[in-house]
N, C-alpha and C positions, 0 to 999 in steps of 0.2 A: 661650397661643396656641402651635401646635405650631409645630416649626421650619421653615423654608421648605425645599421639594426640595429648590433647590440647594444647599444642603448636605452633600447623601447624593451618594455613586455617584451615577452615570449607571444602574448596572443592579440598585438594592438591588430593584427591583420586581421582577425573574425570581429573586430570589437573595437575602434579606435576611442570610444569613449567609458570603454566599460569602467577604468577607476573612479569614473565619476557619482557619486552617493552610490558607492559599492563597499563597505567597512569591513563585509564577510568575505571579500574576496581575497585570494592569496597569490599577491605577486612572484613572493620569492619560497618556494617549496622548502627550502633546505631550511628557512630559519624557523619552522615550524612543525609541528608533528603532525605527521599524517592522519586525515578526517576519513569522513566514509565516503564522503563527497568528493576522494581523491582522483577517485576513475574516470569523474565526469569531467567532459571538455570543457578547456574554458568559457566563463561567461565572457556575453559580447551583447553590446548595448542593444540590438535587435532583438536580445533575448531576455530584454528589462520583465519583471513578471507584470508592469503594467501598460506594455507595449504587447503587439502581436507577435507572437514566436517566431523566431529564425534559424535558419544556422548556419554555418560560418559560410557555405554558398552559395547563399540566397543574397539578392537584392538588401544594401539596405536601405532601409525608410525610419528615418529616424524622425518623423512626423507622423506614422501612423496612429492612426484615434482607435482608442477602445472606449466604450460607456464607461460611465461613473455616477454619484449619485448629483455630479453638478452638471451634465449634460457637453462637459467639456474633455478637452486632450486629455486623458489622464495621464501619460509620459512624463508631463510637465510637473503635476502636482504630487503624485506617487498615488497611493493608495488610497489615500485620507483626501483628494483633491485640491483645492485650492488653501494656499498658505501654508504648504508643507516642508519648507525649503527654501534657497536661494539660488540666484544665478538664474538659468534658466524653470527653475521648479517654485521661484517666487508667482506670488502671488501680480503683482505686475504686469510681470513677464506674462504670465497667462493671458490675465486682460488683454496684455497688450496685441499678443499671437490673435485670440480671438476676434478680436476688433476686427485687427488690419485682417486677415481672415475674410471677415461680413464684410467691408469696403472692395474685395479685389472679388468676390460672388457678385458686389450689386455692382461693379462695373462692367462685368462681362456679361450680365446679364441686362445691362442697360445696350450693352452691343447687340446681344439681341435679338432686345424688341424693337433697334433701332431709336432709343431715348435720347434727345440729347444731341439728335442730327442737326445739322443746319451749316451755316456757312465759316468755314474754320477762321473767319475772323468776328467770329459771335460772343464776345466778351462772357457771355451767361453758360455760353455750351459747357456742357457736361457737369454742370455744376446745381441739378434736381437728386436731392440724397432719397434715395428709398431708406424707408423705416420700418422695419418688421420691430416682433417682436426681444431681439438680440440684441438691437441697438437702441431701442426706446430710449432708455435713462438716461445715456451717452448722447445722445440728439435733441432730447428733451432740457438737458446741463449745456451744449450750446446756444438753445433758443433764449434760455434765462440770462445769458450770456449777452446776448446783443439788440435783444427788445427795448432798453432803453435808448441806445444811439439809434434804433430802426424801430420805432415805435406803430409803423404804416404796415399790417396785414393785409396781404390780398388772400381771398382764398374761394376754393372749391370743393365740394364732393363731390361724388359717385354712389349713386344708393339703387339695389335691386328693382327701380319702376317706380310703378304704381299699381296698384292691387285691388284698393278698396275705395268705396265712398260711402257716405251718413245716409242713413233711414232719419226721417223723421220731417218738421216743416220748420223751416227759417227763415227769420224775420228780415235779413240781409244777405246779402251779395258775401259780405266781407265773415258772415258768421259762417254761412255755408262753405267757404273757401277755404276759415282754420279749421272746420272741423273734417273738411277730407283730409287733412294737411296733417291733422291729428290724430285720425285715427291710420294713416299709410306710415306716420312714423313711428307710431306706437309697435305695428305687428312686424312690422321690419327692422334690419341694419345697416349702417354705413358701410360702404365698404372702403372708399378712400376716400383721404383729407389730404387735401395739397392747401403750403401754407410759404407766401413768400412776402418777405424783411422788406422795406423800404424805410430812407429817412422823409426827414422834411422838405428833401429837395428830389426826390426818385430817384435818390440812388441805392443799388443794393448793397448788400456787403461786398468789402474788396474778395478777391479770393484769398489772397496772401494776407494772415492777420497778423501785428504786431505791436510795439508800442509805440512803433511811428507813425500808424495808421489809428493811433488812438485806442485798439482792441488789444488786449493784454487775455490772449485765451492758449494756458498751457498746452492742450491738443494736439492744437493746430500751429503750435511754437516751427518745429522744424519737419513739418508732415510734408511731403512730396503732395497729396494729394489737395486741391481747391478747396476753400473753405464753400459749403452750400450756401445759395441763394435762396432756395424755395426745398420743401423737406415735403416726401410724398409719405402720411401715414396708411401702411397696410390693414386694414382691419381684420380679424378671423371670420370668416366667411365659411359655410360648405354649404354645399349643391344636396347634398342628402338629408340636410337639419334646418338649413333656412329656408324661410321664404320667400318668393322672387316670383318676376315676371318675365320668362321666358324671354320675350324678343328683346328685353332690357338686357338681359342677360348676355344673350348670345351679340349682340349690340357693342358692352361692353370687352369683350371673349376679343371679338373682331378689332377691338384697339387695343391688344396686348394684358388685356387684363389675366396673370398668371392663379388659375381659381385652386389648383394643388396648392401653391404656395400660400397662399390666403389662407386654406384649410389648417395647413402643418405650421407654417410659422408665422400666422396673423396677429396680429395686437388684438391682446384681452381687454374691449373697449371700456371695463370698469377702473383697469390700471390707468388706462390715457384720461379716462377723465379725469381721477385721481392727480395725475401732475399736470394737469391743461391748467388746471384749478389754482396751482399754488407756481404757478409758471410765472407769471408776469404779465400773460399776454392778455388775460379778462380782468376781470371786476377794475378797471381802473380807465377815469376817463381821457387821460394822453394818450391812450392804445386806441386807433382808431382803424377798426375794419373795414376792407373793400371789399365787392362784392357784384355780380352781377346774375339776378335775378333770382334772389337765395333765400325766398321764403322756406325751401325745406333744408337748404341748405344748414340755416341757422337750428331751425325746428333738431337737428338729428346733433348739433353741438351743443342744445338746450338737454337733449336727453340723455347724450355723455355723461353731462356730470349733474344731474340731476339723479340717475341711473333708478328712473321709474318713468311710468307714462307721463304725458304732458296735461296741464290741468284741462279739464273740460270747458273753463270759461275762458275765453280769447282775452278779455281783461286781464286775469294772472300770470296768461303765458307773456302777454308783453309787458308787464311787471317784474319776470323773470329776465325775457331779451332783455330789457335795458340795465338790467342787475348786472347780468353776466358781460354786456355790450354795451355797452353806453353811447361810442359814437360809432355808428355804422352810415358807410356810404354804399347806396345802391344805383349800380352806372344805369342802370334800365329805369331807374326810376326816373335818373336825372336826363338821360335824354328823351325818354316819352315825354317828361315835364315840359322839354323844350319846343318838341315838336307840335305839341301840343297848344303852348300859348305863344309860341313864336319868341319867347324873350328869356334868358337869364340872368338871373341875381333881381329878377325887377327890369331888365332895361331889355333893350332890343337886340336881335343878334347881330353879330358882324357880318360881313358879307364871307368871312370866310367860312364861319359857323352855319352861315344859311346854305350856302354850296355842299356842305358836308351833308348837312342833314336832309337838304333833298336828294342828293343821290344816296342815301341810306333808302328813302324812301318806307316802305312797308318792312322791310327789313330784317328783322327784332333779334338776330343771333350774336353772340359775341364775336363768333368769328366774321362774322356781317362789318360789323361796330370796326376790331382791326383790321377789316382790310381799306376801309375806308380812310384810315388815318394812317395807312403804313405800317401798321406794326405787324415785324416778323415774328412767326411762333417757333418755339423752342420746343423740343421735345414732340410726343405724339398725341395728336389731338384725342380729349375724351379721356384723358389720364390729367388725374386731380393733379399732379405736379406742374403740368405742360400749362392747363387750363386757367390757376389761379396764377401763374407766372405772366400768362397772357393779358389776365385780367385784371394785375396792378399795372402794368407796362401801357395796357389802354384806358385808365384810369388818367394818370397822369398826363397823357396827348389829350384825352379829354378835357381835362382840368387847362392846358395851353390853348389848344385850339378854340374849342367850343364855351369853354367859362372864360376866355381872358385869362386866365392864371389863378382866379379867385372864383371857390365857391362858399358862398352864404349858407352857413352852417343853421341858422336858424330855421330856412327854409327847407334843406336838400338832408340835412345829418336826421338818422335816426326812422330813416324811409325807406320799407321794404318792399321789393316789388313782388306782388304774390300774397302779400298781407296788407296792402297797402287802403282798401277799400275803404272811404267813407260813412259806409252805413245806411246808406239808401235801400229802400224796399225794392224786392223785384220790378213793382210799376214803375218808378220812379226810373230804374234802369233801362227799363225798354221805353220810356218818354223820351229819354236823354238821348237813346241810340237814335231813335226815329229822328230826332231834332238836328242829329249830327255831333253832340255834344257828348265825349265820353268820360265826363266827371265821376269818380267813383266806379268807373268799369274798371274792370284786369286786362283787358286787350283791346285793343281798338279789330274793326270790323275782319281783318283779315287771320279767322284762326282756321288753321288745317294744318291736322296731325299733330301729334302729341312731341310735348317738349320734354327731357327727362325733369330738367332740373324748374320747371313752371307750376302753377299752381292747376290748379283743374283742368283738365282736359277738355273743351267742347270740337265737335267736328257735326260740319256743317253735310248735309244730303241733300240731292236732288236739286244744287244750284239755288237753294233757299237764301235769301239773304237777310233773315230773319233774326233777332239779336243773339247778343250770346250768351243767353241764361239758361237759368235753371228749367227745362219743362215745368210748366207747372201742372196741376189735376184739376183739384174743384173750386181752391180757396185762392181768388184770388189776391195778391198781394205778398201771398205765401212762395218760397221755392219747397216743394216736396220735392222727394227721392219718385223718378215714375216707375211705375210695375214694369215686368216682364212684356206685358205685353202691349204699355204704352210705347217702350220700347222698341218690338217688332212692329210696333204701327206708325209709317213715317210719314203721315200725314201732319204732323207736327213741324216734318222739315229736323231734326234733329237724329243723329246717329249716336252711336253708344260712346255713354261719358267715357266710359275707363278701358283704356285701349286693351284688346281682346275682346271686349262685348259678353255679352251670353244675359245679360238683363241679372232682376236682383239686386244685392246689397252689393255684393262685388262681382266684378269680370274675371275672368278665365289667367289663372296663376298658376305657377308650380309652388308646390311646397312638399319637402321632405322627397325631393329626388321626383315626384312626379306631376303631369300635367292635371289640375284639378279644376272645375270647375264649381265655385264654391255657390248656394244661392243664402 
């Protein structure tokens, strides 16, 4: 039997937790002398003074949020916010509301965009964590957490285009390539990092961590929710202050890219670089990154935590990559290598690796790459989460299928495609094309249309099948930048390097909210 009213307050019914950090409140009238505050109805916890006001027939919400100077509940913390108190008003407690909070926004918001779909016996599903700004340090204290039993990064970005290209004359294939590479990362932002855990054998974290799975992470001790596989960082982005490339944009827009969110609660990319830094995941060479065709990829986690432009000479910047990155694998590099000389590690291919690689044929997409070897994708394609989870999961079919199980680190580690070039002069490169021999080029003969995450752009006009360089002008040997109007003159067989066009230094971009065409 329940216990009789009189037992309770006189006013638990407008209030059922008002004696809770309430010391000025007076239960019992009679043992007290009357205040001035005698006339007023009783307090009732909707009418906390740092909750929204109520009264006794209102709804209540005893979750309701007011500002504070720490951007959180203040209900929880009182007045002074966090650390004011215990029980529910502990500091903890807050944390802990907040968190779980940000985990049950990015899962219904993974609903969606549709994140995360696929086949409900997909061991990986649902298991890509978005990372704004809220949860950084909390996701960032997991990663430190499991990098050494998962030591294998795969990863991706997402970055506003391509915008610009160099003035001037170079001496190489490979100098001309970092310097658009360098000056597109310099005026730009990332806007997502997807980054997924592998061991030594491809497997990801379990979801369920413990000490019998060898992970000992407080967290995730008794958490309902999966432990993440691959961690999507959001970067602060706006439409109105940065710069971008329109159809990149609108590009990514059409695969769920949430650009309010990005603006309001993006990660301050001086902060992430800040703990990229002292994470576990760089300067050290057991970390070994994957990657599929990440010349700018790396270029914009070189500028993270660098947090200035990249150096002018190509020498420093890869003096730098291998500071921050020591063992990098690039899956495009390794099977161009393959396709190329018909052989891996030094020896010849199998006949299963040979079957693969010719029905890849011309190819050159990741998702090209797994459809070929079967691998299902998770999440939504063109989302750095989805992308670099795809792109260690095809790493390792590669590494079975196509290497035999071993790849020779001396020859394949530390090879980017997109920066990959040899150094050969313009002539030398259009010898080599005529020849059939594409040593030192960035693409073999078949380019049309622009790739986001590739290094320069060429696109071919009027059926020309002429190589894929630099126009040149007068100096032979040299690649110049061509004028405006060797560009509307397509006698050359060549269409405009930087997708938009409009001739100049750079092609037709938005910056600061509008469509600009910059010369």
């Amino acid at each position: 039997m329940p216990p009789a009213v009189r037992n309770f307050p006189h006013q638990v019914f407008s209030g059922p937790f008002s004696h809770v950090q309430q010391p000025q409140v007076q239960h019992h009238g009679s043992q007290h002398p009357p205040s001035a505050s005698s006339n007023l109805p009783p307090p009732s916890f909707n009418a906390h003074h740092t909750l929204s006001q109520g009264n006794s027939n209102s709804n209540i919400n005893t979750f309701s949020q007011t500002s504070n100077g720490n951007g959180l509940a203040a209900g929880f913390g009182g007045t002074s916010g966090l650390g004011g108190g215990t029980g529910l008003a502990s500091q903890a407690a807050v944390t802990g509301f907040h968190y779980g909070a940000a985990l049950q926004l990015q899962a219904k918001e993974q609903i969606r965009r549709g994140s995360g779909t696929g086949s409900s016996k997909n061991p990986l599903k649902g298991r890509i964590r978005d990372v704004w700004r809220g949860n950084l340090a909390q996701e960032m204290q997991l990663l430190r957490s499991l990098v050494d039993k998962y030591p294998y990064i795969s990863m991706d970005t997402e970055f506003p285009g391509i915008v610009a290209r160099p003035m001037g004359a170079f001496t190489t294939k490979a100098d001309y390539h970092y310097q658009t590479l360098r000056c597109n990362v310099d005026l730009l932002k990332v806007i997502q990092l997807g980054i997924t855990l592998f061991n030594e054998e491809g497997e990801a974290p379990p979801p369920q961590v413990s000490e019998s799975t060898g992970l000992n992470i407080p967290i995730y001790a008794n958490n309902l929710l999966p432990c993440p596989c691959t961690w999507q960082f959001n970067f602060q982005f706006s439409i109105e202050d940065d710069m971008y490339n329109q159809d990149s944009i609108d590009f990514l827009a059409t695969a769920g890219l949430d650009l309010d969110m990005h603006e309001k609660q993006g990660i301050d990319p001086a902060d992430f670089g800040a703990l990229l830094i002292s994470s576990g995941l760089v300067l050290l060479d057991d970390v070994r990154w994957i990657s599929f065709h990440s010349g700018y990829d790396f270029g914009y986690l070189v500028k993270l935590m660098l947090c200035t432009r990249l150096p002018e000479d190509e020498t420093e910047y890869r003096k730098l990559l291998s500071t921050f990155f020591p063992a990098i694998y690039d899956i495009k590099f390794m099977i161009k290598h393959a396709q190329r000389y018909g052989t891996v590690n030094d020896s010849q291919l199998s006949p299963t690796a040979s079957q693969i690689l010719q029905s890849l044929g011309q190819k050159s997409g990741l998702q090209d790459l797994a459809d070929e070897l079967g691998v299902k994708r998770v999440g939504v394609a063109h989302q750095a989460g989805s992308d670099s989870l795809l792109t260690g999961r095809t790493f390792w079919e590669v590494k079975k299928l196509i290497f035999n199980g071993t790849i020779d680190d001396d020859k394949y580690l530390g090879q980017v495609w997109g920066l990959n070039g040899v150094g050969t002069t313009l002539q030398s490169s259009i010898a080599s094309f005529q020849q059939g021999s594409y040593s030192g080029m960035d693409e073999a003969p078949n380019l049309s249309g622009p790739n986001l995450n590739g290094a320069t752009i060429y696109q071919q006009a009027n059926g020309n099948q002429g190589p894929p360089s630099t126009p040149g002008s007068s100096q032979p040997g040299l690649a110049n930048t061509p004028s405006q109007q060797s560009q509307q003159n397509q006698s050359n067989g060549m269409g405009s390097m930087t997708p938009g066009g409009g001739g100049g230094v750079f092609g037709r971009f938005s910056a600061f909210g509008r469509g600009d065409s910059v010369r």
